[in-house]
Each structure stands twice: as C-alpha cells, then as structure tokens.
C-alpha positions as CSV (number, residue, x, y, z in Angstrom):
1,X,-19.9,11.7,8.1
2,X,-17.8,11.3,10.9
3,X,-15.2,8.8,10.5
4,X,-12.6,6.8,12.5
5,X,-9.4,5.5,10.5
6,X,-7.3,2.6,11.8
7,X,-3.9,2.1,10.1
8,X,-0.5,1.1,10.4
9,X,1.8,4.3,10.2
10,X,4.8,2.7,8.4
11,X,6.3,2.6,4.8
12,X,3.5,0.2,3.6
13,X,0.7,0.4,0.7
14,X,-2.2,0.3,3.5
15,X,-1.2,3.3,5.6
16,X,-0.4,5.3,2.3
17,X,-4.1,4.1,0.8
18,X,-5.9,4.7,5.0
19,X,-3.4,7.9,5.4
20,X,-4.6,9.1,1.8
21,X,-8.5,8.7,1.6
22,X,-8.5,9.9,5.3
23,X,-7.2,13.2,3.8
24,X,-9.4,12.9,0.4
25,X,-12.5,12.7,2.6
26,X,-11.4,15.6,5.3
27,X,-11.6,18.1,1.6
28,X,-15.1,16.9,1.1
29,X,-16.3,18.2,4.7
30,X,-16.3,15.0,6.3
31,X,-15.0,14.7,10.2
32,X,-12.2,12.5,10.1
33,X,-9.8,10.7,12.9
34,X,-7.0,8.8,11.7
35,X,-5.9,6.1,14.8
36,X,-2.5,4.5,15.2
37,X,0.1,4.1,17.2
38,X,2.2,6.8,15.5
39,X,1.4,9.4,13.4
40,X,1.6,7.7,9.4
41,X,4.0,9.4,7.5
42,X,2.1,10.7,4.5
43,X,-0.4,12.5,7.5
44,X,0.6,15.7,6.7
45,X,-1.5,18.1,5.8
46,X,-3.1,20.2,8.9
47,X,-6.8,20.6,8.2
48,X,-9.4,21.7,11.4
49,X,-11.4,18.5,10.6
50,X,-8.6,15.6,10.2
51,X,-7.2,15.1,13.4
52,X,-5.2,12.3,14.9
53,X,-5.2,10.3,17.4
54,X,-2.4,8.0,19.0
55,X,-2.6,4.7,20.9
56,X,-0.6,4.7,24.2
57,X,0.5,1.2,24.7
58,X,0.4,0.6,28.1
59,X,3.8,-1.4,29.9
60,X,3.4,-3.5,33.3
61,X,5.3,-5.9,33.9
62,X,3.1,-8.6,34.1
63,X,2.8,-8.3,30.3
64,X,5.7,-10.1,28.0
65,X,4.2,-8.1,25.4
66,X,2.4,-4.6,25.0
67,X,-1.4,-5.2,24.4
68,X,-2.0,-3.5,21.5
69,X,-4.9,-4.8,20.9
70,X,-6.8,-4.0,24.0
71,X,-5.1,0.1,23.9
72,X,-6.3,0.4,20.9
73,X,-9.5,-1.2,21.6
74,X,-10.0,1.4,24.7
75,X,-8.6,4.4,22.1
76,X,-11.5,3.5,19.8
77,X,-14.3,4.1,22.4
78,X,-12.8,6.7,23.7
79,X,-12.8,8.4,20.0
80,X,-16.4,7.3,19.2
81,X,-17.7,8.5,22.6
82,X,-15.8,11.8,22.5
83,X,-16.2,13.1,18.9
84,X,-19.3,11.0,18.2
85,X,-17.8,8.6,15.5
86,X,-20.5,7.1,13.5
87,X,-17.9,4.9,11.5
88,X,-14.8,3.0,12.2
89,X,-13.0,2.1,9.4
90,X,-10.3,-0.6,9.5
91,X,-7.4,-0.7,6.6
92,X,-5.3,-4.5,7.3
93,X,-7.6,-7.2,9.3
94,X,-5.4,-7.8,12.3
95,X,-6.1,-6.6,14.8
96,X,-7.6,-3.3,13.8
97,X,-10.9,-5.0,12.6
98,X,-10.8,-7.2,15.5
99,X,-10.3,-4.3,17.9
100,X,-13.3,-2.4,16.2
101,X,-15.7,-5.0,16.7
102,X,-14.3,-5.5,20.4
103,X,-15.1,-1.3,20.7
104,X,-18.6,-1.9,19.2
105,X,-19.2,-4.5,21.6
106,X,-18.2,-2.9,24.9
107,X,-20.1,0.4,23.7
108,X,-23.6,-1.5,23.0
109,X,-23.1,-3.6,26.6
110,X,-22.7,0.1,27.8
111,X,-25.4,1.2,26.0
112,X,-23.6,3.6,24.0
113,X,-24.0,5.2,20.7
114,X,-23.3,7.7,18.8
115,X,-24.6,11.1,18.6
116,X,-27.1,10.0,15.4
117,X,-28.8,7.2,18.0
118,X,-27.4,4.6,16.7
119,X,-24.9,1.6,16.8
120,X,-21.1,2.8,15.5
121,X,-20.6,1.2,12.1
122,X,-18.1,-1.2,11.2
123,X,-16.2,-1.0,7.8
124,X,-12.5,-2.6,6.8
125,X,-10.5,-2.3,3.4
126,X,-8.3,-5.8,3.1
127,X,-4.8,-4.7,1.6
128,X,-3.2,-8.2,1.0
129,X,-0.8,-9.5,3.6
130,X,-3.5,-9.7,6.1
131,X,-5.7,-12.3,3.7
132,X,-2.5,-14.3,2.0
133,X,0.0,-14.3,5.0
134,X,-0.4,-13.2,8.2
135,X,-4.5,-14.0,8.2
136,X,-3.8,-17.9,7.2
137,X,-1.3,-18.6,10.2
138,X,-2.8,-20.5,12.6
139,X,-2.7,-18.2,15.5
140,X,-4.4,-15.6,13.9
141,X,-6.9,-17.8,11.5
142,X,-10.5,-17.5,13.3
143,X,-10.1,-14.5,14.6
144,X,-9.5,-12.5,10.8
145,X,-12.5,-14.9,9.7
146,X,-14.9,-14.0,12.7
147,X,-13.6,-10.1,12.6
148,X,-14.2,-10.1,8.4
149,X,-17.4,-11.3,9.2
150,X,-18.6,-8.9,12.0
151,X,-18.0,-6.1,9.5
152,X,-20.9,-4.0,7.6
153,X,-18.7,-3.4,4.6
154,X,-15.4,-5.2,3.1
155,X,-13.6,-3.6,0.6
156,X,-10.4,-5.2,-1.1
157,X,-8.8,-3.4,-3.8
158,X,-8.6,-5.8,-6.8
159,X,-11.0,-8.8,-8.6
160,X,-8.2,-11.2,-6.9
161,X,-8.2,-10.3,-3.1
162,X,-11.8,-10.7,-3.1
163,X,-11.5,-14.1,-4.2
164,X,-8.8,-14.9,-1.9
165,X,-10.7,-14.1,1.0
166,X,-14.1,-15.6,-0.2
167,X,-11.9,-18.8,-1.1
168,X,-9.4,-18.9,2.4
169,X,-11.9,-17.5,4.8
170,X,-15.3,-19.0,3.7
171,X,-16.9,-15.4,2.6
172,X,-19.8,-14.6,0.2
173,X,-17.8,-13.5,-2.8
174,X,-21.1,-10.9,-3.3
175,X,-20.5,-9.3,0.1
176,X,-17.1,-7.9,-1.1
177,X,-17.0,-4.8,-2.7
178,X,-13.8,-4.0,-5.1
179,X,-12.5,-0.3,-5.5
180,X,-9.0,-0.1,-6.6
181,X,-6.4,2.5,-5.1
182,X,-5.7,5.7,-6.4
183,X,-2.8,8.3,-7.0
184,X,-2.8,11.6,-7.0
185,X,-1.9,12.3,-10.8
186,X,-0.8,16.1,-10.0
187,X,1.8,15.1,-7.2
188,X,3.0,11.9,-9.5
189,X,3.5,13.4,-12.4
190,X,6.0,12.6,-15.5
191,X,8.8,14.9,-16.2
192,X,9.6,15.5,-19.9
193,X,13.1,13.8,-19.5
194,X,13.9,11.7,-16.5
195,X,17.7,12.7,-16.7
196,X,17.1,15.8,-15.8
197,X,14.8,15.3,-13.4
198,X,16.0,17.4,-10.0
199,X,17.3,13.8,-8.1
200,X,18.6,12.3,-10.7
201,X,22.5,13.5,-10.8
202,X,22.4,12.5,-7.2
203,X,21.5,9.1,-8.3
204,X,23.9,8.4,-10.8
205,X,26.2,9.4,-13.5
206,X,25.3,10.8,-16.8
207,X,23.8,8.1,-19.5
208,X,23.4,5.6,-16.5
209,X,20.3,4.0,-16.8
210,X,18.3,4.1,-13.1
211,X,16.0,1.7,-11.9
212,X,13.9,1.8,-8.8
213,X,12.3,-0.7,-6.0
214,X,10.1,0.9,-2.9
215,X,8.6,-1.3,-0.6
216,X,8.9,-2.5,2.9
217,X,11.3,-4.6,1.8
218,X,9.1,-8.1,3.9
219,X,10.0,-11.3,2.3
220,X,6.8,-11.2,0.2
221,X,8.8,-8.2,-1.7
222,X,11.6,-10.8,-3.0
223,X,14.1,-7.9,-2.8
224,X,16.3,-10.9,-3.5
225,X,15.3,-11.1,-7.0
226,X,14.9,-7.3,-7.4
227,X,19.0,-7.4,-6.8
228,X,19.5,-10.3,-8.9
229,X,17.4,-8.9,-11.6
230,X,19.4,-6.0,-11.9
231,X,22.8,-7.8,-11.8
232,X,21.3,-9.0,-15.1
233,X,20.8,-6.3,-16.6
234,X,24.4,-4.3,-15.2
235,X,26.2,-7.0,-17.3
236,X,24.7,-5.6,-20.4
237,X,24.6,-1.8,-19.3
238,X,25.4,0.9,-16.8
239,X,22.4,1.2,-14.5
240,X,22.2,2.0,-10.5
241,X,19.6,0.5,-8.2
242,X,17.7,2.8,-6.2
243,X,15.9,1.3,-3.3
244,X,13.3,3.3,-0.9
245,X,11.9,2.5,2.0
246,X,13.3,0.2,4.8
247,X,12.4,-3.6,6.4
248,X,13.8,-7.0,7.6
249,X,15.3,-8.0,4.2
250,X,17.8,-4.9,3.7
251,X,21.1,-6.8,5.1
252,X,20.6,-9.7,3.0
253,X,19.9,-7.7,-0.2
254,X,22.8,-5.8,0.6
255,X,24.7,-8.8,0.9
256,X,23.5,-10.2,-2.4
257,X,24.5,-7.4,-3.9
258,X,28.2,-8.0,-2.4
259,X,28.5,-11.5,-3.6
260,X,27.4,-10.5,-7.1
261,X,30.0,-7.3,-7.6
262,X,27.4,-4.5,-7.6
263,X,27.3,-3.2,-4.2
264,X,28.6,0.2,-5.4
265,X,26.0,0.5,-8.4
266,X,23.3,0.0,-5.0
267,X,21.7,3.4,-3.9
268,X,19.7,3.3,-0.6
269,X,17.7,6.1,0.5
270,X,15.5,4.7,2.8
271,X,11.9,6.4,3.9
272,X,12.3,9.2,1.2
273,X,8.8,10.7,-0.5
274,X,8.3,8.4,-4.1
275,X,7.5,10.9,-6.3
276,X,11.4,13.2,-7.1
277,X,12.4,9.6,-7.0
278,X,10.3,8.2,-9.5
279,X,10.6,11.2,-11.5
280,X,14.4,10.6,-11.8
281,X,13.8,6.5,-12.7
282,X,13.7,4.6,-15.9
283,X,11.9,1.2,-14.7
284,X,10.4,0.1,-11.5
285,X,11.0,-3.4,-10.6
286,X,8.3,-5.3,-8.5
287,X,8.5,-8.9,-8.7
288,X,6.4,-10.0,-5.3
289,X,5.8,-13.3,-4.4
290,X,2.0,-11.9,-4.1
291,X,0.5,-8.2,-4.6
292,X,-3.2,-7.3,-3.8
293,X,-2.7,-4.8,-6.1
294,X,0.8,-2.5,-6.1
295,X,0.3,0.9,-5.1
296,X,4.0,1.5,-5.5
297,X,3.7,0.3,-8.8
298,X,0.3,2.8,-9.8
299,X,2.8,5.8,-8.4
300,X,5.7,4.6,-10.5
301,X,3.2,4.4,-14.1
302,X,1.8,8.0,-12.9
303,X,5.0,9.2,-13.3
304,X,5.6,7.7,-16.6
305,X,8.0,5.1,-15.6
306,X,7.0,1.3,-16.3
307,X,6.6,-1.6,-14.1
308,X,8.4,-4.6,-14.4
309,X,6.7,-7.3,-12.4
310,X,5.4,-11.1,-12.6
311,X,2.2,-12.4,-13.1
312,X,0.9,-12.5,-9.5
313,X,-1.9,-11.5,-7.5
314,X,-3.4,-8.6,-8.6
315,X,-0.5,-6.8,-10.2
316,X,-2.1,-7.8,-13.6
317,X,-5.5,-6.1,-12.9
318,X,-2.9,-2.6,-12.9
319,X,-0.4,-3.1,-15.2
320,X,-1.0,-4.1,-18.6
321,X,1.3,-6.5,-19.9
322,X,3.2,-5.1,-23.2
323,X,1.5,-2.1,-23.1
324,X,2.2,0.0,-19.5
325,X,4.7,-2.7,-18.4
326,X,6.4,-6.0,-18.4
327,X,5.2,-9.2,-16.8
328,X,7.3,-12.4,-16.9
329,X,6.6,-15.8,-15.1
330,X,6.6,-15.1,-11.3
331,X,10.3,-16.6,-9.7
332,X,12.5,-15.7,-12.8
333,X,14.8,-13.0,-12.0
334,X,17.0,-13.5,-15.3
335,X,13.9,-13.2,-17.1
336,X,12.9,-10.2,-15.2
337,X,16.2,-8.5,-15.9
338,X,16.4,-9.4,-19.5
339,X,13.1,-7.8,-20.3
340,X,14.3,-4.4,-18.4
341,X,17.9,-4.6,-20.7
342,X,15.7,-5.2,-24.1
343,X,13.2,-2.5,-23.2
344,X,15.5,0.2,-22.6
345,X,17.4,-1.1,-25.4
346,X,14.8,-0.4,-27.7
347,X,14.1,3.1,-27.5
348,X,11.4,3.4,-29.5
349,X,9.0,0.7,-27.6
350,X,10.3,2.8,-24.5
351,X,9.3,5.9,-24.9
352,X,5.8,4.4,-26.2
353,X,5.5,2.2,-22.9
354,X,6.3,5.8,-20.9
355,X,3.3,7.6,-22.8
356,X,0.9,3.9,-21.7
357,X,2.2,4.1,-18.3
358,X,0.8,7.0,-17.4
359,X,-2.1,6.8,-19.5
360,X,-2.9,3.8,-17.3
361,X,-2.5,5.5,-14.1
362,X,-5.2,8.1,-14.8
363,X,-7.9,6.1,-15.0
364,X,-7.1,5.2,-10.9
365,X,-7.2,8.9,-10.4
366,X,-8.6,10.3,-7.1
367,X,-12.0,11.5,-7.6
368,X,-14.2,8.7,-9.2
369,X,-13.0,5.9,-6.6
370,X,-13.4,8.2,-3.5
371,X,-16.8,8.6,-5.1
372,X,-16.9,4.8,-4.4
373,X,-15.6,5.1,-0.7
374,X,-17.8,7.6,0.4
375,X,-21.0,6.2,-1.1
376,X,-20.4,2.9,0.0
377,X,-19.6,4.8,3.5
378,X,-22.9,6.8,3.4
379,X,-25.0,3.4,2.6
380,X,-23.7,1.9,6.2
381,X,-25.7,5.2,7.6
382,X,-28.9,5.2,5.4
C-alpha cells in the first residue's frame, strides 16, 4: 500500500500513535509519507520507504492568519499525485480530515487518481480532543461532523470514543471501528529495580520515592491536581515530581507548586524520550478531565510502573482498577494522592501491582493491532 500520514508533530498521544504505525507499516514493505508541518519527534528512524513531507505555510499579508488548512490541502495533492498515494490517513479530525477530503475533491474535479485507477482513499483515527473539545466548539462543529462522515474508515482507539462521536456527532455507532494503541514492549521495558535505573540519581536522592506526569500539559491534563496530588502524598513521604513534556499550563503548575512549599521537590525535564524516565519512576499520575485512552499511561504500565488515574473516558478500558493501577472518583486530588502514599506504603501490594502493570501492557503489544490497521487499510483497496 501506499500511504499518506497526517499528524500533528508535537509532544501529544496522536503524533506518537500516527508517527508510530507510520514506522510499523514502513517494516512491513508498505510505502509510507508522514505529512506535517514539522517533522514529529518520534520520526526517527531513516528507512528508503518512510519519507516525510512538510507543509510550507504560506505568509501574505492579506492573511491575519497562515492557512493551514488550504497548504496542507495543496501538500496532499501534490503527495498523492507525485508518489501515487492510494491512502490518506488522518490521525485528530481538524483540519487534517477536512483537508483530505478537500484534496480528494480537487483531484476527482481534475480528474486525477492514483496510479491503481482509482479515487485516493480516505481514512482518519479520532484520538480524543478532537471529538470531546475542540470538535464540539461551535466554530469547528459541522465541519468535524461533515469531514467524519466523508471518510471510508474511522478508527477511535477505545469502546468510549466511539460512542462519543456516534452520540455528539450523529454517527452510526457500527461504522466505527475500535483498535487500541500500542507500545513497543522491547523499548518500554521494566528494570529489575527502579532505583537503580540509569536516570534515577539525577532525579532524586536515595530512598526518595519518584513519581511521574507526561503530557502536553492542556487543561484537559488537570496538571493542577497532578501537583496537588503529590503535595499529598510529600506530607506523608519524601517523593519528587517529575514532569515531561511541555504546554500552556506549566507556569501555573509551577506556581501551585510555590504556594504549596514543594517547588524544590518539582523536576521539569521537558520534551525528553519516556522510556529512561519511566524506568527510573515509581507511579504515574494521570488524572484527566477526559482520556480517549492514555497512551502515556500504556508506556508507563510497559515499564512496570502503575497508573494512578480517575474513572474517565477511556482510561478504564487500559488500566485495571486494583490490579495494574488505581482509579479514584474523577476531581479528587486528596484522594488521588492518598492512594499513591498507601500503595507505596504497602510494599507487598506494590511490587504485585508492578508484575500486573506490565502484564497488562503486553496484551496492547505491536503486532496483533497493526494487524488490525493494515487489514482494515487493505479493505479500503479491495
């Protein structure tokens, strides 16, 4: 197959999943071209057939704003015309499912197709934000609905975003096809003890307990609670807080952390890789207002270190409550940081929820749900 890839680039779950599978697929043999604007940060690997391909946003000064939109629009056709793209597949609705269709569009009027003879294929994966927050705004509304339907495949990668978007954006429930995310189980991979993992006396003192949040740090993250969670837990042990990644809700974390004492007991590494990281941690805290389905959270468990997380969105469909993790009522950071003091507190149940943890992440191990990407792919071609 021969396969166009539209993500976003940055420190977020649906370039890592787009950024990933592009690469899976590339080791099967397939021709694949990831699009964006820059080049995603887990892109790599050099291989002859995975190439990428960048959007020039164009500046005049009529335009307020860069169209996006239409650039990568004009990328797309100039990809499917130039390397005979038989598929374009979209990860996050807006706009790179609405720019798809647009190419589609302009290359039938053309009466263009690809080099099989036929019509360019449509596909997107949903990741979250695009169905419960950004999708829903008023501005953006019809255009995700009229750009979901256009498509010849949807994927979403739990039971609960496909019901979200069939409930929110008027979609047959039957035309959504779930297939989770993976992790690579070699790269994430436990250590036998986390305190001598390689990062972890650059992290924090011997016997202190670490504890780790990566995200893009949006609003829907609740870094908020993730700090005040862990002042909980600091007045009953000596812990640091390691946070990865980078976003709009730094400053005021930061600040939180101020106003509570613990500034110093606050490690920020920014856009780091996970996996040393992970390897080095005890817990990973999550508690989003709403998760499609955590990828950060999959790559913490592969490594052997439990989630702690609330009951929202699709985070229970990953992480089993009491068994590879902790879920508490979603808006209670006391009760999130009281169950990370008891659990490390209790050794034994610990090192038990360790063992489940990444028992649990090997059953969203790579091969068996690429298998589901690329015969689902192959279908829109039969």
């Amino acid at each position: 197959m021969r396969i166009a890839v539209v993500c976003y680039p940055t420190y977020g779950g649906s370039g890592v999943v787009a950024t990933e599978l592009a690469i899976a697929l590339a080791e099967r043999g397939h021709d694949m071209h990831v699009v964006s604007y820059e080049m995603p940060f887990r892109l790599g690997k050099p291989m002859p057939n995975l190439r990428f391909h960048a959007v020039a946003v164009g500046e005049y000064p009529l335009f307020r704003h860069p169209p996006y939109t239409l650039n990568l629009t004009n990328k797309l056709i100039e990809v499917v015309e130039e390397h005979g793209v038989e598929i374009i597949h979209t990860h996050y609705a807006i706009p790179h499912a609405a720019a798809a269709w647009q190419a589609r569009e302009v290359l039938r009027e053309c009466g263009r197709k690809d080099r099989g003879g036929q019509a360019v294929r449509l596909a997107c994966t949903l990741h979250g934000t695009d169905i419960t927050l950004v999708g829903r705004e008023r501005g953006f509304y019809e255009l995700t609905r009229f750009s979901i339907r256009r498509q010849d495949l949807v994927t979403v990668p739990s039971a609960w975003l496909a019901d979200e978007t069939a409930t929110h954006f008027h979609t047959p429930r039957e035309g959504i096809q779930v297939i989770p995310n993976f992790v690579d189980t070699v790269r994430f991979s436990p250590v036998a003890d986390p305190t001598q993992a390689e990062w972890r006396k650059t992290l924090a003192p011997p016997d202190w307990k670490v504890l780790t949040h990566i995200s893009n740090f949006r609003p829907v993250k609740r870094l908020e609670e993730v700090v005040g969670a862990f002042a909980v837990l600091r007045r009953r042990m000596k812990a640091v807080l390691v946070l990865v990644g980078d976003g709009p809700e730094l400053p005021k974390a930061e600040q939180i952390a101020r106003d509570l004492g613990i500034r110093d007991d606050l490690r920020i590494l920014g856009q780091q890789r996970p996996e040393p990281v992970l390897q080095a941690s005890d817990l990973f805290l999550m508690p989003s207002r709403s998760e499609s389905f955590g990828l950060a959270a999959l790559e913490a468990m592969a490594c052997g270190v439990p989630v702690l997380g609330y009951f929202a969105g699709g985070l229970p469909e990953v992480v089993e409550d009491g068994v590879s993790g902790l879920l508490c009522p979603e808006g209670s950071d006391i009760c999130l940081g009281s169950l990370a003091a008891n659990l490390l507190e209790n050794t034994e149940r610990y090192a038990a929820m360790r063992r489940a943890a990444r028992e649990r992440a090997l059953r969203f191990a790579p091969a068996p749900i690429v298998d589901a990407y690329e015969k689902s792919l192959a279908a829109l071609l039969s």
